[in-house]
C-alpha positions, 0 to 999 in steps of 0.5 A: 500500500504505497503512500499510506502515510501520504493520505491519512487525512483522507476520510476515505482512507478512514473509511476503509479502515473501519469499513471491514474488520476482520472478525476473527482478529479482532481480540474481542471477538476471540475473548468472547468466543472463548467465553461461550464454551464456558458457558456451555460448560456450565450449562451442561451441568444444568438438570436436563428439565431445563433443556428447552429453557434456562440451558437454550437461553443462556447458550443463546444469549453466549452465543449472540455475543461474539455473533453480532460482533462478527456480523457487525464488522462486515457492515459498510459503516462504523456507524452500522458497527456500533449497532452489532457492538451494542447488540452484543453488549446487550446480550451480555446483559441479558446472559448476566441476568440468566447467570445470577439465575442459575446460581440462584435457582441452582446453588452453581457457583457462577462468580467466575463467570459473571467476574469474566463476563463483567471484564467483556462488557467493560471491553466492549464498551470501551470498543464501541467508543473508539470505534464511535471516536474513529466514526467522529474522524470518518465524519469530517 
C-alpha cells in the first residue's frame, strides 16, 4: 500500500479502515468466543428439565455475543458497527441476568463467570467508543 502515510487525512482512507474488520482478529471477538464454551460448560451441568429453557437461553444469549460482533464488522459503516457492538453488549446483559439465575435457582457457583463476563462488557464498551471516536474522524 504505497503512500499510506501520504493520505491519512483522507476520510476515505478512514473509511476503509473501519469499513471491514476482520472478525476473527479482532481480540474481542476471540475473548468472547472463548467465553461461550464456558458457558456451555456450565450449562451442561444444568438438570436436563431445563433443556428447552434456562440451558437454550443462556447458550443463546453466549452465543449472540461474539455473533453480532462478527456480523457487525462486515457492515459498510462504523456507524452500522456500533449497532452489532451494542447488540452484543446487550446480550451480555441479558446472559448476566440468566447467570445470577442459575446460581440462584441452582446453588452453581457462577462468580467466575459473571467476574469474566463483567471484564467483556467493560471491553466492549470501551470498543464501541473508539470505534464511535474513529466514526467522529470518518465524519469530517
Amino acid at each position: 500500500m504505497e503512500g499510506a502515510f501520504d493520505i491519512v487525512g483522507c476520510p476515505f482512507f478512514l473509511y476503509d479502515l473501519m469499513k471491514k474488520h476482520n472478525f476473527r482478529e479482532l481480540v474481542i471477538w476471540q475473548d468472547t468466543m472463548s467465553f461461550v464454551k464456558k458457558v456451555y460448560g456450565l450449562s451442561m451441568q444444568l438438570p436436563a428439565e431445563e433443556r428447552f429453557g434456562l440451558i437454550s437461553q443462556v447458550n443463546r444469549s453466549s452465543i449472540s455475543i461474539p455473533s453480532n460482533i462478527a456480523e457487525g464488522s462486515g457492515r459498510s459503516s462504523s456507524k452500522e458497527f456500533v449497532r452489532f457492538l451494542e447488540i452484543a453488549l446487550s446480550s451480555a446483559y441479558e446472559l448476566e441476568t440468566q447467570l445470577i439465575l442459575i446460581n440462584e435457582l441452582y446453588n452453581l457457583d457462577t462468580k467466575e463467570h459473571l467476574t469474566e463476563l463483567s471484564s467483556l462488557q467493560k471491553k466492549i464498551g470501551a470498543f464501541i467508543r473508539k470505534v464511535k471516536s474513529m466514526q467522529m474522524i470518518e465524519n469530517k
